[in-house]
C-alpha positions in Angstrom: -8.1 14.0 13.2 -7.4 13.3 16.9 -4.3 14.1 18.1 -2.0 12.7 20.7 -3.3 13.4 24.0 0.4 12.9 25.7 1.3 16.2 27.4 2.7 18.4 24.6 2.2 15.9 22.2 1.4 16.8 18.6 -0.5 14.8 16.1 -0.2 16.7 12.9 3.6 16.8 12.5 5.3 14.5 9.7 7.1 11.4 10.2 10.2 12.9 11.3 13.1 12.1 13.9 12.8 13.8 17.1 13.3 17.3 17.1 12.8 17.6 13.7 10.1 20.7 12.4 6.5 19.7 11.1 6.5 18.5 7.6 3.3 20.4 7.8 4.2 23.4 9.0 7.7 24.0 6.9 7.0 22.3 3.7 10.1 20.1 4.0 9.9 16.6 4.2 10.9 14.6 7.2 14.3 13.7 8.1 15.6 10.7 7.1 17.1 8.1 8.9 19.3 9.2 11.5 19.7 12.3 10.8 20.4 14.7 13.7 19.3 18.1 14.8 20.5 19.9 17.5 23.6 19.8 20.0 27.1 21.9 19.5 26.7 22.0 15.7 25.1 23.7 13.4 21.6 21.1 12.7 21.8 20.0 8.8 18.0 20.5 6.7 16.3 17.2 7.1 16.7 15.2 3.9 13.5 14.1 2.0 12.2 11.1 3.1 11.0 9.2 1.2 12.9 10.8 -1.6 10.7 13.3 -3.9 13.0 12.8 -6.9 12.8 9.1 -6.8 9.9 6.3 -8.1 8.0 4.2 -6.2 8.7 0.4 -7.0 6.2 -2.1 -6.8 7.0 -5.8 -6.4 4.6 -8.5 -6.8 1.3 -10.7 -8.9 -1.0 -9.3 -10.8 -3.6 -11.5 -12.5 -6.2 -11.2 -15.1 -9.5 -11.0 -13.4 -13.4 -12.1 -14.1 -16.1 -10.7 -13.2 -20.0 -10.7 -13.7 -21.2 -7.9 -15.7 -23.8 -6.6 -14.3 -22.9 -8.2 -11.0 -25.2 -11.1 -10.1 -24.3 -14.8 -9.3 -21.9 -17.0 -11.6 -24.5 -19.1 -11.5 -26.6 -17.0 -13.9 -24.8 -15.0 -15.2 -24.1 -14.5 -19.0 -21.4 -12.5 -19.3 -18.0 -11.9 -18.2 -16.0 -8.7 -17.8 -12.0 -9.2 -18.0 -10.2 -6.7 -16.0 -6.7 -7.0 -13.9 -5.9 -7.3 -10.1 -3.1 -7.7 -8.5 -2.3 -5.2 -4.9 1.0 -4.6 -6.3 0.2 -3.2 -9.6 -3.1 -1.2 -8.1 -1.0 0.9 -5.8 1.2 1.6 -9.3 -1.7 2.5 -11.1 -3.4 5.0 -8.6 0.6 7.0 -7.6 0.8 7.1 -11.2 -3.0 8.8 -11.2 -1.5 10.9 -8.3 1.6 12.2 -10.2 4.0 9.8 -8.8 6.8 8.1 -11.0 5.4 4.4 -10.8 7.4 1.0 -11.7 5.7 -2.3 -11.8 8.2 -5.5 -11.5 6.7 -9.0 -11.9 6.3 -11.6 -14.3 3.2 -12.7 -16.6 2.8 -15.5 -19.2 3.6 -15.3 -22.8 -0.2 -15.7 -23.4 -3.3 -13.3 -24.0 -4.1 -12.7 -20.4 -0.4 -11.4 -19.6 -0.7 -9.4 -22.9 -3.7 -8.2 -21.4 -2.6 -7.2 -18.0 0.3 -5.7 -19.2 -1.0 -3.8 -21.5 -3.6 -2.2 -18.9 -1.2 -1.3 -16.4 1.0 0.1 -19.4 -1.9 2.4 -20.0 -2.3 3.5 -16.5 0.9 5.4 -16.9 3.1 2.5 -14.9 6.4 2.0 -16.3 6.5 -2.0 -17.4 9.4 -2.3 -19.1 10.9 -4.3 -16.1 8.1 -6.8 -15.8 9.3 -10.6 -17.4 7.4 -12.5 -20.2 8.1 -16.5 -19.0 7.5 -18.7 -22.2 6.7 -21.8 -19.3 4.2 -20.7 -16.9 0.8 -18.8 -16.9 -0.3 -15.7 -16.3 -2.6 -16.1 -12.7 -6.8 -15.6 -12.9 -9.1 -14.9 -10.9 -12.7 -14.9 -10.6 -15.2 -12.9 -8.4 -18.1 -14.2 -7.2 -20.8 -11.8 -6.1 -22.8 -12.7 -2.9 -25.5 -11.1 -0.5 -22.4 -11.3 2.3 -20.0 -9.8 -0.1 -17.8 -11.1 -2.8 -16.0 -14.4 -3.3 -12.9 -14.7 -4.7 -11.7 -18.1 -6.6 -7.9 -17.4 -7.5 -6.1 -19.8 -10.5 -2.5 -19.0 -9.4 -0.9 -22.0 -8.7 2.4 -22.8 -10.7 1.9 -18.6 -12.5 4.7 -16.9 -14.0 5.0 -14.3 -10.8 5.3 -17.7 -8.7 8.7 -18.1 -9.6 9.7 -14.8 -9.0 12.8 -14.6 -6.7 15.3 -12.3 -5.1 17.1 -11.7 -8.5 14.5 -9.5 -9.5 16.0 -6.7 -6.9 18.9 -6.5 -9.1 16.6 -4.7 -11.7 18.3 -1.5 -12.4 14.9 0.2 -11.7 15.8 0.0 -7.8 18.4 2.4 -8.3 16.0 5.4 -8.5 13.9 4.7 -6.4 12.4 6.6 -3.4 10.3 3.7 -1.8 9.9 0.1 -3.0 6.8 -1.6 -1.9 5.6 -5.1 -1.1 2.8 -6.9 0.3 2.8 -9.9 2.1 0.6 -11.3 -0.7 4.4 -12.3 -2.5 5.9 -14.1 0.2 2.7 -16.6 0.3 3.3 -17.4 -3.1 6.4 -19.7 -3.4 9.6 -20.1 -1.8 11.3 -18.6 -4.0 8.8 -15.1 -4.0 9.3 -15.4 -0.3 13.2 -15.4 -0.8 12.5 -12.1 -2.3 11.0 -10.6 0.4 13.6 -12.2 2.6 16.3 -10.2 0.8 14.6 -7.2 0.4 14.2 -6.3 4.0 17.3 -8.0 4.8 19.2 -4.7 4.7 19.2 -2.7 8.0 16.8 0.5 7.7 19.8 2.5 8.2 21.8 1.5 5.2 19.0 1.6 2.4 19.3 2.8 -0.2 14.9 3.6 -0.6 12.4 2.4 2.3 10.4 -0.6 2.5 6.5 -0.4 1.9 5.0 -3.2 3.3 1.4 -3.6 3.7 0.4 -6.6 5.3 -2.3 -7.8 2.9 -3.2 -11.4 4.6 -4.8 -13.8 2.1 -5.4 -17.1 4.7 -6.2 -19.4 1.2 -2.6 -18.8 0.9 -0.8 -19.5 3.5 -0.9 -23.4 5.2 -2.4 -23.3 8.4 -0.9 -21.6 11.1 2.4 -20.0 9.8 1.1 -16.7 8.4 0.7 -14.8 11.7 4.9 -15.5 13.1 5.8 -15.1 9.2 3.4 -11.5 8.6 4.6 -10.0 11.7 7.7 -10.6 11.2 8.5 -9.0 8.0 6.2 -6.1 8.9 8.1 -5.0 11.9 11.5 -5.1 9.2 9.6 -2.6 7.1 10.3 1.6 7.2 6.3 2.0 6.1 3.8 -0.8 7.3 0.0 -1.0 6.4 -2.5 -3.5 8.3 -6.4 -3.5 8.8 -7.7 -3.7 12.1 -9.4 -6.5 11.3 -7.0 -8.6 9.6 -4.6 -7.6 12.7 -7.6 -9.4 15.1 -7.4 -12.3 12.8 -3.6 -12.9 12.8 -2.7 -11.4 16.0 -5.1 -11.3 18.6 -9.3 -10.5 18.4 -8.9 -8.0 21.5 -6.5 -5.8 19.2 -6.7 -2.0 18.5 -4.9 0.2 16.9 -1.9 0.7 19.8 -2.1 -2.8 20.3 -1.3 -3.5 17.0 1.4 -0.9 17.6 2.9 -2.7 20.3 3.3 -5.7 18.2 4.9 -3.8 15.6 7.5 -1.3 17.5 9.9 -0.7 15.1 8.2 0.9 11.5 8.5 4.3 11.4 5.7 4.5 10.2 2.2 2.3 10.9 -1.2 2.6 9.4 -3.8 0.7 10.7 -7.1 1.0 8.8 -10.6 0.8 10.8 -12.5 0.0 7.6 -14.7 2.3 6.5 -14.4 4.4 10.2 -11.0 5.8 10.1 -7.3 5.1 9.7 -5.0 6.0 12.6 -1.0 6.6 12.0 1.9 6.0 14.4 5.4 7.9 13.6 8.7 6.7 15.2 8.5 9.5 17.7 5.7 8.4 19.4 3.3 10.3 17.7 -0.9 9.1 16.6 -3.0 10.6 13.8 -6.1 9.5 13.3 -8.0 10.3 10.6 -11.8 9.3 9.8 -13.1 8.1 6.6 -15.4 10.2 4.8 -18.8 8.5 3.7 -18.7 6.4 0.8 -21.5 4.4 -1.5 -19.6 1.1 -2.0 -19.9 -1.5 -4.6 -17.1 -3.4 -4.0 -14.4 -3.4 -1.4 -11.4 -4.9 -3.4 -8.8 -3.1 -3.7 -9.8 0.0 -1.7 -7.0 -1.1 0.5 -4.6 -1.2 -1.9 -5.8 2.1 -3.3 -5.2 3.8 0.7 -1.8 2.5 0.3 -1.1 4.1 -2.3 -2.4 7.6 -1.6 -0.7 7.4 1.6 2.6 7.2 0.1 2.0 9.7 -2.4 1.2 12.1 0.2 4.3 11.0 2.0 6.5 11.6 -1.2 4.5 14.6 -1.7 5.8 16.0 1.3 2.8 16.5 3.4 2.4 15.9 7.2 0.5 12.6 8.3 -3.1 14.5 8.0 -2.9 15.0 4.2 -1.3 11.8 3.9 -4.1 10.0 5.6 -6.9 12.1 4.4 -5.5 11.3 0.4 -5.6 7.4 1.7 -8.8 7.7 2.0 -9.7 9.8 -1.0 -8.1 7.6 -3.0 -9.6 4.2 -1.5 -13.4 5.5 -2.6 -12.4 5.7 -5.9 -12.2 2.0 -5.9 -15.1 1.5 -3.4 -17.2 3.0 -6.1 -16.6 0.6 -8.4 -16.7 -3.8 -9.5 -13.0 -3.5 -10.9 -10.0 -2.8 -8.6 -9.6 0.7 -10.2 -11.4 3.6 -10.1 -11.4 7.3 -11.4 -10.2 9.9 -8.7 -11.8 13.2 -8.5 -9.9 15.6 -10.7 -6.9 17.5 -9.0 -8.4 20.4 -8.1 -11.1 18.8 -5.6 -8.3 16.6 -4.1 -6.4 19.5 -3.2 -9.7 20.8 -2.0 -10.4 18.4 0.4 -6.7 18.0 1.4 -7.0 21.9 2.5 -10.6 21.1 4.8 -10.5 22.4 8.4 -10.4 19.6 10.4 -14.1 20.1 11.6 -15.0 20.0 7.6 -13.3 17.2 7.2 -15.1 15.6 9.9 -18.9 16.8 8.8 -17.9 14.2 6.2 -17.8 11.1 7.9 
């Protein structure tokens, strides 16, 4: 971890408003929105935030997926191995692994693949019952190519059932509960309409809503026509309560000379941005002003898809576990080398009592890991 070196600053403190006690060193959560402490009356305990007694919503595609097994080139390969993928439903799957109440919206074909996916994210312990069948469209595939300079991704999506998503899925009574909805900007590249959704889902003020807004940035540049995702991306990132971004995807859209306050400075207004350094660290910013960083630990990697999406997720449920920033980050990456150790987008965790091992590391232990 390496704190903020501002005079008095502190690094390790939790998300909180100013003025507001550690989330670390209390065990309460950080205050929500607006709330106040200090002045003539009597300060109020800071409300959970996000809420512990809530789910966590996920919005958005998941496909069914092929793969060579072993991995080698489609070329020669001779088999296939069918498995899911979709960021949305992969940051269900892994909170769900973490103990966290975990909802899945979306919509897949009435066809074997969507009876497919649906059934493995059913069995991940993500609730489904709020995901569409659509008798008219397809469920989306894709197809990963292995490669010497990494793998290759050929996506079938065009026209799927989670295509024509659109803002009327945030009437789903699921929302009601929940503690944090979250999005990626995967959704809005995918049809007008699946934008729409996005549109109206940040559309509320952070103030008045009723969960915050997840939002990891998740650029996919076959996606989006030339030129429009970097105005479009920023935008709805910097309308988001929780944002995640690599550093390099941030060079990409933003600006090659980027780092991590950089980055920050484009996005002011989160109250929360992550910006992941690959496999080197992962550095926080609260709305306060305050920086956590965080190194990765050393991980053998097979395949890097969907370790981003498995961060994400262990970053929330760290935050909805009601840790400070340090455990949240250090359960990011804890859970993103599950999926580094493996061809799918899903991997085992360690069991619980390792996690809460490493979680409890001195910061120089930590370290000795990287």
């Amino acid at each position: 971890m390496t704190e903020d070196p501002r005079p008095g600053g502190r690094a390790d403190r939790g998300p909180g408003v100013s003025g507001s006690r550690a989330a670390g060193d209390t065990g309460a959560r950080p205050a929500a929105p607006g709330a106040v402490a200090g002045g003539g009356e009597v300060a109020r305990a800071p409300a959970p935030w996000p809420r512990a007694d809530g789910t966590v919503v996920c919005v958005g595609e998941t496909m069914a997926a092929l793969a060579p097994e072993p991995p080698e080139s489609l070329d020669t390969g001779e088999s296939l191995r069918l498995s899911v993928a979709g960021a949305e439903s992969n940051v269900a799957m892994y909170l769900a692994d973490l103990g966290v109440s975990a909802v899945w919206l979306s919509a897949l074909g009435d066809d074997p693949f969507g009876r497919r996916v649906r059934a493995a994210v059913a069995a991940a312990n993500v609730d489904v019952s709020g995901v569409r069948s659509d008798p008219h469209r397809p469920t989306g595939l894709l197809v990963k190519e292995p490669g010497p300079a990494g793998t290759r991704v050929h996506y079938y999506r065009r026209g799927s059932a989670a295509s024509a998503l659109g803002p009327e899925i945030l009437d789903d009574p699921r929302l009601g509960s929940a503690a944090l909805v979250h999005l990626t900007g995967v959704t809005p590249a995918l049809s007008p309409s699946c934008g729409a959704l996005v549109e109206r889902a940040l559309a509320t003020p952070p103030a008045e809503r009723r969960h915050a807004i997840s939002f990891d940035v998740n650029h996919r540049p076959a996606l989006w026509p030339e030129g429009t995702a970097a105005t479009v991306l920023r935008d709805l990132a910097d309308r988001a309560d929780i944002v995640f971004v690599g550093l390099d995807e941030a060079q990409h859209l933003w600006g090659a000379d980027l780092d991590a306050r950089g980055v920050r400075e484009l996005l002011p207004r989160p109250r929360l941005l992550v910006v992941k350094d690959g496999g080197r660290e992962a550095t926080a910013f609260d709305g306060d002003g305050r920086v956590v960083t965080v190194p990765a630990p050393r991980t053998e990697v097979v395949e890097p898809v969907g370790a981003g999406d498995a961060f994400a997720a262990g970053f929330l449920a760290g935050l909805v576990r009601g840790g400070a920033l340090t455990s949240a980050l250090r359960l990011g990456h804890i859970t993103a080398a599950s999926a580094l150790g493996v061809t799918g987008d899903h991997g085992p965790l360690p069991d619980a009592a390792t996690v809460e091992r490493l979680l409890g590391l001195t910061e120089r232990a930590w370290a000795a890991r990287a």
